[in-house]
C-alpha positions in Angstrom: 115.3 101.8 -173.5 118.3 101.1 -171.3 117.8 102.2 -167.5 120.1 105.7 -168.2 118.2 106.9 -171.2 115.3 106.2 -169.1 116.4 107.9 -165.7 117.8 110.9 -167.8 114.0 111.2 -169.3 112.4 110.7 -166.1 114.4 113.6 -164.6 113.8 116.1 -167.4 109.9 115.6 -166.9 110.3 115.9 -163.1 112.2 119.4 -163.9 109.4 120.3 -166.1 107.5 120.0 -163.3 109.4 122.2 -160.8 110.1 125.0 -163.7 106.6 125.1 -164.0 105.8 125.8 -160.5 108.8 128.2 -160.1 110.6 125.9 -157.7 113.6 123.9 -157.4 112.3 120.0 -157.7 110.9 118.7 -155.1 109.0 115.1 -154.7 105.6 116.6 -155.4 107.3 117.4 -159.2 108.0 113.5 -159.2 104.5 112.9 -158.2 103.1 115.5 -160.7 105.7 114.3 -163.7 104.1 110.6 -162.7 100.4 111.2 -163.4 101.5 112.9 -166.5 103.3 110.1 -167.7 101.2 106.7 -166.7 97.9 105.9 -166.9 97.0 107.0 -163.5 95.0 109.6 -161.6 97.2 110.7 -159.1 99.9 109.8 -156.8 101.2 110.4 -152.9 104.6 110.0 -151.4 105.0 109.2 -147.4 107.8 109.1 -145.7 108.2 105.8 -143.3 110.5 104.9 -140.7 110.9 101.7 -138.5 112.1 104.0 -135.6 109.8 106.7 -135.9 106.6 107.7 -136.7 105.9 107.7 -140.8 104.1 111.4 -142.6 102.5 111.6 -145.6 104.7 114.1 -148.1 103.1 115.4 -150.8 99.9 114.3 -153.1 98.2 115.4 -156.5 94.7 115.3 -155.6 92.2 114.9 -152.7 92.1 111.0 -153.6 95.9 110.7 -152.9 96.1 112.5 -150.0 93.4 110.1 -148.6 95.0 106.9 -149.5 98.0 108.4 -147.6 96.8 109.4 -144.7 94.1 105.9 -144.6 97.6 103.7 -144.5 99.5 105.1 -142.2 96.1 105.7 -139.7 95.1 102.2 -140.1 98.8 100.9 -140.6 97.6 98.7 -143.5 97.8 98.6 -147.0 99.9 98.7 -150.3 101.8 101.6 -149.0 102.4 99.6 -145.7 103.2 96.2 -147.3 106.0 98.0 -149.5 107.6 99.3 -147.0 107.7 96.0 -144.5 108.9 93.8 -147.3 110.7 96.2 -149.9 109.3 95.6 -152.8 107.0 96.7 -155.0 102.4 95.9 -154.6 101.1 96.1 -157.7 97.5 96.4 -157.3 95.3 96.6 -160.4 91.6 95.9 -158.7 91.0 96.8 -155.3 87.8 94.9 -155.9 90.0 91.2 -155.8 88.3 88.7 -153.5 91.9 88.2 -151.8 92.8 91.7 -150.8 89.4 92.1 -148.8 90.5 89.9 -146.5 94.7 91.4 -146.6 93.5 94.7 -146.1 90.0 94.3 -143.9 89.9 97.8 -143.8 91.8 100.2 -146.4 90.1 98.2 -149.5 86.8 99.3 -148.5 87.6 102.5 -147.6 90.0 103.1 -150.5 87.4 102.5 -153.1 85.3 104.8 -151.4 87.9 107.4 -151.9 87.7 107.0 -155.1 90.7 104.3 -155.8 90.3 101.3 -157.8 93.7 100.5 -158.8 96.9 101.1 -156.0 100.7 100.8 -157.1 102.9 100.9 -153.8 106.4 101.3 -154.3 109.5 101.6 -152.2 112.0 104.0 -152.0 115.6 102.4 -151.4 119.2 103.1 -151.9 120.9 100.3 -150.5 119.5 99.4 -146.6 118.1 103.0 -146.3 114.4 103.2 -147.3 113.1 106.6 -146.7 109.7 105.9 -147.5 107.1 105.0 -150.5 105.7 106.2 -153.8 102.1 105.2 -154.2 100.3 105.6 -157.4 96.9 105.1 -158.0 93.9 104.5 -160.8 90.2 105.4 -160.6 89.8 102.4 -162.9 91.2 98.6 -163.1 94.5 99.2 -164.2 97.7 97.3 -165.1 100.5 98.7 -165.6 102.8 97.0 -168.6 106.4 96.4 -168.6 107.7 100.0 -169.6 105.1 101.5 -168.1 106.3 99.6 -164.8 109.9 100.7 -165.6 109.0 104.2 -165.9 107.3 104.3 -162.7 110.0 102.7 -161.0 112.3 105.2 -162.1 110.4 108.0 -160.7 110.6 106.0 -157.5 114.2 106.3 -157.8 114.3 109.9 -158.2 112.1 110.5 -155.3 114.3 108.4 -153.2 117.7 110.7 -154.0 115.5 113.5 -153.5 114.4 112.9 -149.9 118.4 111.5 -149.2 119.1 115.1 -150.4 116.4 116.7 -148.8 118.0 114.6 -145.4 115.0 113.7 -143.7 116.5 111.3 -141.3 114.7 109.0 -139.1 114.2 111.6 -135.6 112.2 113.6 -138.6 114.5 116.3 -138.9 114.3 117.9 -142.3 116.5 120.5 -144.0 114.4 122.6 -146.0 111.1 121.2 -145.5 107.5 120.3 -147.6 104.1 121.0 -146.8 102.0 117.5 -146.7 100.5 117.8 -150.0 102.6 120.8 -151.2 106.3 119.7 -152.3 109.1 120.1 -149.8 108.8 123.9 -148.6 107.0 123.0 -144.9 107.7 119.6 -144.6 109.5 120.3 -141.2 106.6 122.1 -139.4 104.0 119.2 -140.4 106.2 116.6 -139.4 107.5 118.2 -136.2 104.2 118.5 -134.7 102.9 115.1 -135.3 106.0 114.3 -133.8 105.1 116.7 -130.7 101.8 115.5 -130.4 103.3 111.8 -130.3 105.8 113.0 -127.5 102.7 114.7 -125.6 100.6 111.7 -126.0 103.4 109.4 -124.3 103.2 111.3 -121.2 99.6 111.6 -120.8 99.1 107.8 -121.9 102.3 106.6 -119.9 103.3 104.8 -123.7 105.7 104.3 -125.5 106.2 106.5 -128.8 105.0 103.8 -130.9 101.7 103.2 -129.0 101.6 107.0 -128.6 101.5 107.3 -132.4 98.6 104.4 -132.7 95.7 105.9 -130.6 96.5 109.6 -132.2 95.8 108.0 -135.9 93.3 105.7 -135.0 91.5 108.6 -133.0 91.9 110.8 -136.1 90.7 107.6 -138.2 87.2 107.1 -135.8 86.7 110.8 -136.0 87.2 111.4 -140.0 89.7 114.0 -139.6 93.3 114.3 -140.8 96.2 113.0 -138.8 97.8 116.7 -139.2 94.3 118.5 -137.5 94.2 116.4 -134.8 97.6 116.4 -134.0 97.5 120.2 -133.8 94.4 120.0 -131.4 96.7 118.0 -129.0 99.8 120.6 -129.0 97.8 123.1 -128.9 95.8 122.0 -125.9 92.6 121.6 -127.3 92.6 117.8 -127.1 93.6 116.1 -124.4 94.2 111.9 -123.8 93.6 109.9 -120.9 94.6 106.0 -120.2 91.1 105.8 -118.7 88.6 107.4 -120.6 87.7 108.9 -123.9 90.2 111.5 -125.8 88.0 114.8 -124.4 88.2 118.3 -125.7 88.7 121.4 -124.0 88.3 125.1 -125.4 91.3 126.6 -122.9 95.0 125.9 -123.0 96.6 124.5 -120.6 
């Protein structure tokens, strides 16, 4: 199959997709048109930036919203390592010896999600990389060569899509998806993690990148999502300190 027959096919099943959910197409119709096509359970999209702080997108299912969310709390993992060194992790057994020790943390707490098998890949166009596909199986999994092709080609798509959708780097969108919803609310998700991450750096005196480390790795220690907790901190109910424990408070300040 040359690489236009194959991007023209992976576009009409994306557009199935979106004319099944009424919508115009959106990543979460790449993600959707993905796990229809390989032999994988579901799949999340994140956006990542070296300048700013990095949002989950969209995902299929409760296990790929996890594995999202578990990367870019504990800033390790396939998703992660993509995105540093452009180019694809293929991942067919989180169980490897090897990986335990690459990824001390996310392994274990991947295949408790519910993840066996993890295919990271990179969205680029040239030196702009908006972010990172991630595919994953509940099962050991390889993926062959078409089946690689194919899923590289949905990467592809996603890419053009989020350069369309012009989420640039300050995490400004223009016309916005929900975290695990397709593009719609994008803008209000990402804007208050970025709000949070602006609050934290004056009540921490940090910078915006340590700002963004203690809010995920408080929303990591506490099981909750990155989105909750960062709403707790605009909204006043949780409040940072340099000196002691994050505490919570039941007024607004």
């Amino acid at each position: 199959m040359t690489a236009d027959s194959r991007s023209a096919r992976v576009q009409a099943l994306v557009a199935e997709q979106a004319a099944r959910r009424g919508a115009r197409v959106g990543v979460i119709d790449v993600c959707t048109a993905a796990v229809a096509a390989l032999p994988i359970g579901g799949a999340g999209l994140s956006a990542m930036s070296r300048t700013a702080t990095s949002h989950p997108l969209c995902s299929t299912d409760g296990v790929s919203e996890q594995l999202e969310e578990l990367q870019l709390m504990l800033g390790e993992g396939p998703c992660v390592d993509a995105f540093t060194h452009g180019s694809a992790v293929l991942t067919p057994d989180l169980l490897t010896g090897a990986l335990q020790g690459r990824w001390t943390v996310f392994a274990d707490a991947a295949l408790a999600a519910g993840a066996r098998a993890v295919f990271a890949l990179p969205l680029q166009m040239g030196a702009i990389s908006p972010g990172v596909l991630d595919l994953y199986a509940n099962v050991p999994t390889v993926l062959d060569a078409e089946q690689l092709a194919d899923a590289l080609a949905f990467a592809d798509l996603a890419t053009l899509l989020l350069l369309d959708a012009r989420i640039d780097e300050a995490g400004a969108p223009a016309g916005g998806p929900s975290p695990d919803r397709g593009l719609e609310d994008l803008g209000g998700y990402r804007a208050e993690i970025d709000q949070a991450t602006g609050i934290l750096t004056v009540q921490l005196g940090v910078g915006i990148d340590e700002a963004f480390v203690r809010l995920r790795a408080y929303a990591y220690m506490q099981g909750r999502r990155l989105a909750d907790v960062a709403a707790d901190v605009v909204d006043h109910r949780l409040r940072f300190s340099p000196d002691t424990e994050p505490e919570r408070t039941d007024e607004e300040t």
